[in-house]
N, C-alpha and C positions, 0 to 999 in steps of 0.2 A: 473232136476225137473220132478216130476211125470205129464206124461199128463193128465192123471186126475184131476191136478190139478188147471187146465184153465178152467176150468168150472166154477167154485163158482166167481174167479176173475172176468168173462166176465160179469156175473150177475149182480154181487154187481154195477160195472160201467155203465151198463144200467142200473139200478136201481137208480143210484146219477143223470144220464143224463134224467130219466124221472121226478126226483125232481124238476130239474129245471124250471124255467119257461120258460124259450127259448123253451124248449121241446114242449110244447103247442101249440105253433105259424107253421100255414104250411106254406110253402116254398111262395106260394104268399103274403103270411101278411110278412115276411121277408125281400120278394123283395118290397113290399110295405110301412116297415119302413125304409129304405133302402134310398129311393127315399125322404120320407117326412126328411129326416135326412138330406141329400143333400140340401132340399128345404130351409130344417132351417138356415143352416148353409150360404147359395148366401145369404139370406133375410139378417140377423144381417153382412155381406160383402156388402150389399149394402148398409144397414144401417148407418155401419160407412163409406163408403162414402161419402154417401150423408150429415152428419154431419159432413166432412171434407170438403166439398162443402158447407156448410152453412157457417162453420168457415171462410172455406178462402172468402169467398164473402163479408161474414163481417169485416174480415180484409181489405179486399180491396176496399171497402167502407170508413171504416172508415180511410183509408192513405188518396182518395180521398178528403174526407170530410176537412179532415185538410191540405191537400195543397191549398184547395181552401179558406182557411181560412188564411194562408200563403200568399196566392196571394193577398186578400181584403187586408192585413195588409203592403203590398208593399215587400214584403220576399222573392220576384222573384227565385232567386237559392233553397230555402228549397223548395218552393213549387211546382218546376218542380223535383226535386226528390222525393215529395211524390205522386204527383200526376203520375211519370211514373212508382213508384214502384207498386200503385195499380192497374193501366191498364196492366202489366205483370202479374200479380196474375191475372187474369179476364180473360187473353189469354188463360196465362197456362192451367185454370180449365179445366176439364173434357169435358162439355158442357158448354161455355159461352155463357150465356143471350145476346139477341140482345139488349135488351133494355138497361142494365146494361156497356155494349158497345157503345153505341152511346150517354151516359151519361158522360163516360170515355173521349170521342175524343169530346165533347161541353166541357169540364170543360180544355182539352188541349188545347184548341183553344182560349178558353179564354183568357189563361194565357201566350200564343205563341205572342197575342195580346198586352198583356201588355209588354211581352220583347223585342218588333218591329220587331218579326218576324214574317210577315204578309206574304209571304205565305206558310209558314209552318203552319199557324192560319189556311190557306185557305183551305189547303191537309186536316189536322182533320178535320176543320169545315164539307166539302164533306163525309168525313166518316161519323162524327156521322150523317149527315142525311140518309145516305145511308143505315145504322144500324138501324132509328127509322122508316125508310120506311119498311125495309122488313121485321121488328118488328109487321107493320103494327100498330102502335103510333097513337093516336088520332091529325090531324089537328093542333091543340093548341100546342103539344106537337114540332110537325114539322117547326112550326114556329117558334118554338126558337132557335133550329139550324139555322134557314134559316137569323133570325137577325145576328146570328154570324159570317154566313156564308157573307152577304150582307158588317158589317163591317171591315170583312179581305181584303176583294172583293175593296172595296173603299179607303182603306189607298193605295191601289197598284194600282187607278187611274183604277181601270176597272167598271167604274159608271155605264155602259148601263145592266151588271148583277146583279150590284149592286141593280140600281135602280128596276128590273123585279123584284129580293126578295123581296125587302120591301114592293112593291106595293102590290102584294100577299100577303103577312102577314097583312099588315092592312086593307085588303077589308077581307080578313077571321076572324078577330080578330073584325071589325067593331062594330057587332051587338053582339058579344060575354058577356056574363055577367060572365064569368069563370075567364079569364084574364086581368083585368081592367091594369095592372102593364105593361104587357108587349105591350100591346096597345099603352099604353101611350110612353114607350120607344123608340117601333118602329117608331110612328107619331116622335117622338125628331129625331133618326136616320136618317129619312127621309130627314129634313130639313135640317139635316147638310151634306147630301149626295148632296141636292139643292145648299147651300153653295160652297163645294168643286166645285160643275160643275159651278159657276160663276152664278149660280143666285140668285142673293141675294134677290131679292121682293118675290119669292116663297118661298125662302126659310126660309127668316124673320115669312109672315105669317104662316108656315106648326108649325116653331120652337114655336111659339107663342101660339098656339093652342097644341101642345104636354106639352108644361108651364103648361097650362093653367087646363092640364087635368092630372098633377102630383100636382099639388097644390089642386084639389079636393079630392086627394086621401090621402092626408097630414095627414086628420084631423086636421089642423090647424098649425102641425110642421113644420116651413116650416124650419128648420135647418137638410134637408134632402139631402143627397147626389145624390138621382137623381134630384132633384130641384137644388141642385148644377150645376151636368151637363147641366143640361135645360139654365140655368142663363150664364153659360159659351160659350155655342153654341150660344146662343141671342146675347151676348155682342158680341163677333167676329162679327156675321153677322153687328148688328148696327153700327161696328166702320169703316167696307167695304162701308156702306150705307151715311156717314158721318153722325152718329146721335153719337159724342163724349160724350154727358153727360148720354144718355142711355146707352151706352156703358159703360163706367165708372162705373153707377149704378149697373148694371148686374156682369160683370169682379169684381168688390168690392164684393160684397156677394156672389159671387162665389168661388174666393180665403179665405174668412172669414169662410164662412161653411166647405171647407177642411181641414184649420186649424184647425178650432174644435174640427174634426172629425176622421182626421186622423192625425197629428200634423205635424209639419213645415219641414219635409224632405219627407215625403209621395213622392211619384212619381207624382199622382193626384196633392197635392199641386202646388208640382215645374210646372209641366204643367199649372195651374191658374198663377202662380208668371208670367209665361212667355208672355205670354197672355196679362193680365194688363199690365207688362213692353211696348210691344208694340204700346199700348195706348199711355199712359203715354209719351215715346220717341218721338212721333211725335208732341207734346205739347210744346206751345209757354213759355212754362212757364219754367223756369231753375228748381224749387224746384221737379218740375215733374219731367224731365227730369233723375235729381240726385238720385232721388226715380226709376224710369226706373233700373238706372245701379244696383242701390244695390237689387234690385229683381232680375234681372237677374244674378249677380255674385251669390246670395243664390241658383238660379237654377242649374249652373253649377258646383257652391261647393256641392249642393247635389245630382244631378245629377252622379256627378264622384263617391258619395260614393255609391250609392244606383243601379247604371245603369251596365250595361254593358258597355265597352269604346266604342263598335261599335252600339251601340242604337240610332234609328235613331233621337227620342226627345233631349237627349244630344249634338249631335251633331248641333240641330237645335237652342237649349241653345247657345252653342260656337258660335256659327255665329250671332247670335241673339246680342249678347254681346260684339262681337266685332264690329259688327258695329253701336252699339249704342255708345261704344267709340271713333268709326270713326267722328262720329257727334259732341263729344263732343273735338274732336281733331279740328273737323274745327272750331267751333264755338268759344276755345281759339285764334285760328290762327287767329281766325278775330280782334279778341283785342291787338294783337301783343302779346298774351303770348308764345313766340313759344317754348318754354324749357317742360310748362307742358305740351304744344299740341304733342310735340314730344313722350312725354312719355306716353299719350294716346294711340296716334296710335303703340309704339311697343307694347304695352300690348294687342290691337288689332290683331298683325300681329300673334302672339305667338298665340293666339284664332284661326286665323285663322289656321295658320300650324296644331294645334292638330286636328282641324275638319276635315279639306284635308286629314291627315294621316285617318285619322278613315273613314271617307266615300270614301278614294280614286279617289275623283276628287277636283278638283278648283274651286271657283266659281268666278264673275266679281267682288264681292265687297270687295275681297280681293286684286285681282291686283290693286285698286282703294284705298286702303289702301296704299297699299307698295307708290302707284306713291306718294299720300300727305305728304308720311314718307319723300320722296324723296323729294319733293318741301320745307319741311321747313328744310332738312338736308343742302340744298342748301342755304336758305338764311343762314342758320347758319356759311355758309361756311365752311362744312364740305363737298367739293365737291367730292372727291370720296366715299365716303359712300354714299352722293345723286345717285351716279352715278351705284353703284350696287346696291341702293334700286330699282332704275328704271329698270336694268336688270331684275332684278328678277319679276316686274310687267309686261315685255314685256315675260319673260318667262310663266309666269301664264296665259294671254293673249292666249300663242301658243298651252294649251292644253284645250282651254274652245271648246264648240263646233260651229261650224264655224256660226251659227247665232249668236251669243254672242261676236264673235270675229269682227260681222259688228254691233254691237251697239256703237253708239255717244260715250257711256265710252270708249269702248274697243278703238276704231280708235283715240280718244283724248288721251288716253296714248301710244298708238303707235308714234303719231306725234311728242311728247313730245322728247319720246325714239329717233325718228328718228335725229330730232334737234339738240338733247344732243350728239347723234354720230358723226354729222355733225359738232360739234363744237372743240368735241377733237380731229378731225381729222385737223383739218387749225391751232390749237395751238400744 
């Protein structure tokens, strides 16, 4: 190639390079789209973040939302799976909301509540306040953790923190015109905290006044499930108090509005069924009585469909059940029917065995079962089956705990056992 002939080529290409319009731009305005090009490019990357942060919180919301709709409906297993899938979306995210966290660990707690596990209720409960604390939550807001927290705190017999929550909630809630609802609940909470601590005349009027201040909020419904619970807590305390026809009253519209409300295997339900039964059982009246057993056998048959086998309400079903058949054992026994009194008490002992396995200890009114099985296996003259029904009441006896083992029961079926040893040992 001619070198001359680089000349015209050099030309023509700065010539096309100052066409352009890049050409125009100096090196600062360059470095200057440079940068705003960077700038654009983070902003629509944060963008869609942040719209992936909106999604999942909405997602995780709305799993929430329907596990706790799950849980109202008694659906115990779906709703700890919806509800722990959305508090793991809430962890996961980027930045998780305190407030949206300590919404998460109240709606766990709730639900840990319902499955009898109280204090695993109690670990969330402590988080979500600890979340809507340093959320810094309005007051109103703290206090609803602190009721949830107050009744995990009380099913596990720790009343003296129990009782500090509640008191704080309803001196903060008092004068409040925000939360008439939760006011009302807390004053109900209160009383049956009074309840469980054995006092029953505070605790009558506290429940009575928490009644009294859900029925004004009714608008006139009174086929409402906190009025349920209100009517529930009444009747107990009334039937401790010996007022049986109050009691009656309350326990009846109590179990009537769950029905309703939530229909006849509800867990709620079974919990009123059980309630009333205990009434009912300690009534002079036989029709009572036979009404007692068939609410409770409904508690147990829905209890096993609906519960976990190790929940602690199930298990208090079982024992519940069986020794209202223990009752209805002795009271054939006393007629001389001893065939069906027999057949009560093993359909007792089997209640009891399935409770024992599930809670892992013994209680007295099973050893006290086995011994009756035993006293009418005897008159039957079936003497060695009396005679290991008895073993087995003195082996039940061996692992109660050593106050129970010096109760009138306990040492009266001891005697019995001893006698009964004493006697195959001279034959």
């Amino acid at each position: 190639m001619n070198p001359t002939d680089a000349g015209p080529l050099i030309i023509l290409f700065c010539l096309a390079m100052l066409s352009s319009p890049c050409a125009l731009a100096t090196p600062q305005q360059a470095i200057a789209k440079e940068r705003n090009d960077v700038r654009a490019e983070n902003a629509r990357a944060e963008n869609k973040s942040a719209e992936k942060d909106r999604a999942e919180n909405e997602s995780a919301e709305s799993e929430i939302a329907a596990g706790d709709r799950a849980r109202l409906a008694g659906n115990y297993p779906l709703a700890q799976q919806q509800i722990m899938l959305g508090l793991k979306q809430i962890e996961s995210s980027k930045s998780p909301s305190l407030e949206r966290l300590a919404a998460a660990y109240n709606y766990l707690a709730l639900l840990n509540n319902n499955m009898g596990q109280y204090s695993h209720s109690e670990n969330n409960a402590r988080k979500a306040l600890a979340f809507a604390t340093k959320a810094g939550l309005s007051e109103n807001i703290l206090s609803r953790h602190r009721v949830v927290l107050a009744n995990a705190l009380r099913q596990q017999g720790k009343y003296p923190e129990a009782l500090s929550n509640l008191e704080q909630v309803t001196a903060t809630l008092k004068d409040s015109t925000k939360d008439k609802v939760l006011f009302a609940t807390a004053t109900n909470n209160l009383g049956a905290l009074y309840f469980w601590m054995g006092n029953y005349q505070k605790a009558q009027t506290i429940l009575e006044r928490g009644l009294a201040l859900r029925l004004a909020l009714s608008d006139g419904n009174k086929q409402n499930l906190d009025i349920a619970n209100s009517y529930l807590d009444l009747g107990c305390c009334e039937f401790k108090l010996g007022q049986p026809a109050k009691a009656r009253e309350h326990l009846s519209l109590a179990l009537s509005i769950r029905k309703n409300k939530l229909g006849n295997e509800h867990p709620e339900t079974l919990n009123a069924m059980a309630n009333l039964a205990a009434l009912l059982d300690a009534s002079a009246s036989k029709a009572d009585r036979e009404r007692a057993l068939e609410l409770l056998q409904q508690a147990v048959n829905g209890g096993t469909k609906k519960l976990d086998g190790h929940h602690p309400e199930l298990i208090r079903y079982q024992q519940e059940y069986a020794e209202a058949l223990t009752n209805k054992g002795n009271n054939l026994s006393k007629t001389g029917q001893e065939q069906e009194a027999l057949r009560a008490f093993e359909q007792a002992i089997r209640l009891h065995q399935a409770s024992s396995k599930a809670s892992g200890q013994k209680e007295i009114s099973y050893a006290i079962t086995l011994a009756n099985a035993a006293e009418i296996l005897k008159r039957l003259h079936r003497l060695e089956e009396g005679q290991s029904m008895l073993n087995k009441a003195n082996a039940v006896i061996d692992e109660l705990p050593l106050a129970l083992q010096n109760s009138p029961e306990a040492k009266a079926i001891r005697q019995s056992w001893q006698s009964s040893k004493s006697r195959q040992k001279r034959h």
